[in-house]
C-alpha positions in Angstrom: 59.7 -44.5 3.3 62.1 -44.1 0.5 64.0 -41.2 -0.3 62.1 -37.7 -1.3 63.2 -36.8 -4.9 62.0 -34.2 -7.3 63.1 -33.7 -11.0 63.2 -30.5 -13.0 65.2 -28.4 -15.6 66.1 -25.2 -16.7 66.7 -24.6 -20.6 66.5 -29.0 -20.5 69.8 -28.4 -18.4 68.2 -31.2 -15.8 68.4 -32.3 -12.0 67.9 -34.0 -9.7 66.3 -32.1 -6.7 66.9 -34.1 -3.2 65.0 -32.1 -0.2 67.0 -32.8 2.7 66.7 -29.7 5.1 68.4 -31.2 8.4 71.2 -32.6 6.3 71.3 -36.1 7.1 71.9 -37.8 3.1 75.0 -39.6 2.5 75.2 -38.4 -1.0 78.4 -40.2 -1.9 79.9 -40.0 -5.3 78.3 -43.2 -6.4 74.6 -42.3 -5.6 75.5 -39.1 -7.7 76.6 -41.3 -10.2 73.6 -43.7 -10.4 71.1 -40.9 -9.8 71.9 -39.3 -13.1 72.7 -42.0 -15.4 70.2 -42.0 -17.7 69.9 -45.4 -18.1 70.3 -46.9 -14.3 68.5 -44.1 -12.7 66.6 -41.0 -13.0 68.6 -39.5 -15.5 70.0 -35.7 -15.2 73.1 -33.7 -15.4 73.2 -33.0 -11.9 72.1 -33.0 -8.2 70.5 -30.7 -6.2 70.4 -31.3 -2.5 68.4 -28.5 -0.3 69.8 -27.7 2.8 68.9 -25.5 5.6 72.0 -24.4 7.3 72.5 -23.1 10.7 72.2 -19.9 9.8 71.4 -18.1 6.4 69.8 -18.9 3.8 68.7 -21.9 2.4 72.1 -23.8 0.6 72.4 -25.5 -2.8 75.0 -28.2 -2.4 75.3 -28.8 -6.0 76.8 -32.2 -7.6 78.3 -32.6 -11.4 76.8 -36.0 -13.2 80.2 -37.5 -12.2 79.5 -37.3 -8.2 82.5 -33.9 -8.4 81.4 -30.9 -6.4 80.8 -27.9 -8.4 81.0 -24.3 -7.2 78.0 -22.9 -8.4 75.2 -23.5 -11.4 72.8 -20.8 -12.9 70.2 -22.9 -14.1 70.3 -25.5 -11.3 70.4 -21.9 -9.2 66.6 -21.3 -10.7 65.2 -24.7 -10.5 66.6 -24.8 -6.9 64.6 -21.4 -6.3 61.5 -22.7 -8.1 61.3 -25.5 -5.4 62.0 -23.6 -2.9 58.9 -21.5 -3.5 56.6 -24.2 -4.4 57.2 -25.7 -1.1 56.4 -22.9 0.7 60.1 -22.2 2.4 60.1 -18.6 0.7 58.0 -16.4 -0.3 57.6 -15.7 -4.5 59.5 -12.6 -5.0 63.0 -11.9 -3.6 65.2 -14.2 -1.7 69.0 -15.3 -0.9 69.5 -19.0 -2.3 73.5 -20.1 -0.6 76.2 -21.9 -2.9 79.7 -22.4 -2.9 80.2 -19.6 -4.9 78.6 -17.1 -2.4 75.3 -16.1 -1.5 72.6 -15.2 -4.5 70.2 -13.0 -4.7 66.8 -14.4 -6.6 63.8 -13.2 -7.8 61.2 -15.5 -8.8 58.5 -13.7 -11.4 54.6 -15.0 -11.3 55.2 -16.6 -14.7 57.5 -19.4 -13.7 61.0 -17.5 -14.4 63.7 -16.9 -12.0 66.1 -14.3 -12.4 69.3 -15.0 -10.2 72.3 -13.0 -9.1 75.4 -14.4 -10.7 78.0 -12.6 -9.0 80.4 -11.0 -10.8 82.0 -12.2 -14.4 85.6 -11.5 -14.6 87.5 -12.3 -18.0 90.9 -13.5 -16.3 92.9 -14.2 -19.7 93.1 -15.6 -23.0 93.4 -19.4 -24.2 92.3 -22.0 -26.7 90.7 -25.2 -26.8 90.6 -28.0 -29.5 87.9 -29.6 -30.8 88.6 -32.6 -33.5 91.8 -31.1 -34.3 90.8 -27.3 -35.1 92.3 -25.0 -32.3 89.7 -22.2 -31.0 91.1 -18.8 -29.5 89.4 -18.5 -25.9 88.3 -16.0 -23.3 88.8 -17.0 -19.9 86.0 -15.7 -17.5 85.4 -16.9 -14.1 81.8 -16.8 -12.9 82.4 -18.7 -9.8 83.4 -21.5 -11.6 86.2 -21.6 -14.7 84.9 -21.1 -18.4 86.6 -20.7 -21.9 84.6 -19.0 -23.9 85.2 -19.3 -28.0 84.0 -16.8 -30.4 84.2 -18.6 -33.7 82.6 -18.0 -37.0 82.5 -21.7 -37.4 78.6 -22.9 -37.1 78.5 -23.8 -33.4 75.7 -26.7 -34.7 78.6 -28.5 -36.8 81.1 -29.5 -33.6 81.5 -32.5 -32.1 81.6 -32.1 -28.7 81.1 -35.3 -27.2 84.4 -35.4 -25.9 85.9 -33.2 -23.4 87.7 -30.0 -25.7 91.5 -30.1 -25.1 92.2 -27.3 -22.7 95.9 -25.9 -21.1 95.8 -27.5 -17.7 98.4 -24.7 -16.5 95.5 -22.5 -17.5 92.5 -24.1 -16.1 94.5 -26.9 -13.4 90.7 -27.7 -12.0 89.3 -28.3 -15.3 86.9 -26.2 -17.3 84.0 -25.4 -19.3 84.1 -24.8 -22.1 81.6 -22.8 -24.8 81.6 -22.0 -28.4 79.6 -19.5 -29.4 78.3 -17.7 -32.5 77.5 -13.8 -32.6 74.0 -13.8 -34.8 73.6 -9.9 -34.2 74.0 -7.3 -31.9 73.0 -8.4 -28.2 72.5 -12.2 -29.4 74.3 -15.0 -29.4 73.8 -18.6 -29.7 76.1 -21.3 -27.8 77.0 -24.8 -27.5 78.6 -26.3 -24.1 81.1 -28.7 -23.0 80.9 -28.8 -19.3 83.5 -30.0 -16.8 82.1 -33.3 -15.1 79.5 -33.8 -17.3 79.5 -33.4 -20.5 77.7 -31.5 -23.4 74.8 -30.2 -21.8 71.7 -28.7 -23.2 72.2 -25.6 -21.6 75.0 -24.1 -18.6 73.5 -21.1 -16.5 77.3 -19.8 -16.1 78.3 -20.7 -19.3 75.6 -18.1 -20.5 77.0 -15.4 -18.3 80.6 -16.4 -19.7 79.9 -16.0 -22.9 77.7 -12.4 -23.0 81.1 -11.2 -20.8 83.2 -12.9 -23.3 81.7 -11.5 -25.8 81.5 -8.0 -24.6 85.2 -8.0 -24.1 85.9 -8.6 -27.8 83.9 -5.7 -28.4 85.8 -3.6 -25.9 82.9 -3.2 -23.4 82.6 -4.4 -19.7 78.7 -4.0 -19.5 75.9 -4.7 -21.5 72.7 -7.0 -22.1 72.2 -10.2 -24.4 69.8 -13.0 -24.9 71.2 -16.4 -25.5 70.1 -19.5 -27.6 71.4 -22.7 -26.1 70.4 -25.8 -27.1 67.2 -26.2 -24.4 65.7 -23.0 -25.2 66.8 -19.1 -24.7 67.8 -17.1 -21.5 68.6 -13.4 -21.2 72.1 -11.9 -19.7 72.8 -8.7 -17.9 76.5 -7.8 -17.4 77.4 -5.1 -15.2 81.0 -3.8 -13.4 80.5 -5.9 -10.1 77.9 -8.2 -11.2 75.6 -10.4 -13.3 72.1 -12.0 -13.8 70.7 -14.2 -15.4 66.7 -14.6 -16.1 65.0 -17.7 -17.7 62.7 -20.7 -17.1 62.8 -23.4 -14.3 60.4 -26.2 -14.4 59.4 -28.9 -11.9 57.9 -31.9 -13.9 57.8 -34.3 -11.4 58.1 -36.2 -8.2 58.4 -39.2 -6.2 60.3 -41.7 -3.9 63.8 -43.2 -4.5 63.3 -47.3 -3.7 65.0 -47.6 0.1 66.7 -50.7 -0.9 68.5 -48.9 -4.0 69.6 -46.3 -2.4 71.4 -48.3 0.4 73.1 -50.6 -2.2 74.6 -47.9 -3.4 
């Protein structure tokens, strides 16, 4: 027997889904690594690994592309839910998922989306990030993990963001994410993300949070509602004092066994 995988995305943000309930994976920076090069392995901008804890509810021990651990992820939040009900661990409806970030409240819908507690968004300060040599004024919003979100009027579709956008490490010491992000009316926006550990990505779950609260502080509000086009599709935001959500699609598209012998070389 080789090792249970599933793949699946949310928005094309992908994963890797690796069911281990009792915890007994070594999942070591490397296997990260190989899992989600897209050209040695499956392919994906991250790992999922189920786990049933002691006590509560069922944990997402989340993994960036490059093997880092990463404190929460709102997409790979939905697919992780998604699973969770198609295997029959929890019922469709409402349910707790775990992460590092804190627990999460879900609720998957009948017609495949999830809708998932993001905790609170809390704009924490101002700063910039460069992109091919143009500076971008910043919002800094924690969502359980550190973003920079960039208002511009600069066509989001014209950066280059296949490098990592030059940040102020005294700012963000842990690294960041990073969005850019045009306002195409009232309550939408369309975004483009660089993300910590990764990469550009077709979509970022708390990137999409970031940027509605972002966006509502330049506008001098702290709550308020906002779809969001991303690269992999759209997903709609809800920002309120002590919390957030975030609702959009999670797909499972397929399934299989990791070759035994390829996963121990690693």
């Amino acid at each position: 027997m080789g090792v249970e995988f599933l793949k699946g995305h949310g928005t094309e943000n992908d994963f890797v889904l690796l069911p281990d309930p009792d915890g007994l994976l070594d999942l070591t920076e490397s296997r990260v690594r190989a899992l989600c090069d897209r050209q040695r392995g499956l392919g994906a901008d991250g790992v999922l690994r189920v786990v049933r804890p002691d006590f509560g509810p069922w944990f997402m021990d989340y993994r960036n592309a490059d093997g880092s651990i990463a404190e929460m992820c709102g997409n790979g939040v939905r697919v992780f839910a998604r699973y969770l009900v198609e295997a029959g661990l929890v019922p469709l409806g409402e349910f707790a998922v775990g992460t590092r970030a804190g627990q999460r409240g879900i609720t998957a819908h009948e017609d495949g989306t999830v809708t998932a507690d993001m905790g609170p968004a809390r704009v924490t300060g101002t700063s910039s990030a460069r992109v091919g040599g143009v500076e971008f004024a910043g919002v800094a919003v924690n969502v359980g993990n550190p973003h920079l979100a960039c208002l511009t009027e600069t066509p989001v579709a014209s950066l280059d963001l296949r490098d990592q956008p030059a940040h102020d490490p005294a700012v963000f010491p842990q690294g960041v994410n990073v969005e850019f992000v045009n306002v195409l009316g009232d309550g939408a926006l369309r975004m483009r993300v660089h993300e910590r550990g990764v990469g550009e990505t077709r979509s970022c779950g708390t990137g999409t949070v970031a940027t509605v609260a972002a966006w509502l502080h330049s506008t001098g509000q702290r709550t308020g509602k906002a779809t969001v086009d991303v690269l992999g599709g759209q997903v709609t935001v809800v920002v309120e004092e002590e919390s957030s959500t975030l609702t959009g699609p999670a797909v499972l598209l397929a399934r299989g066994e990791l070759d035994q012998a390829w996963w121990d070389a690693l």
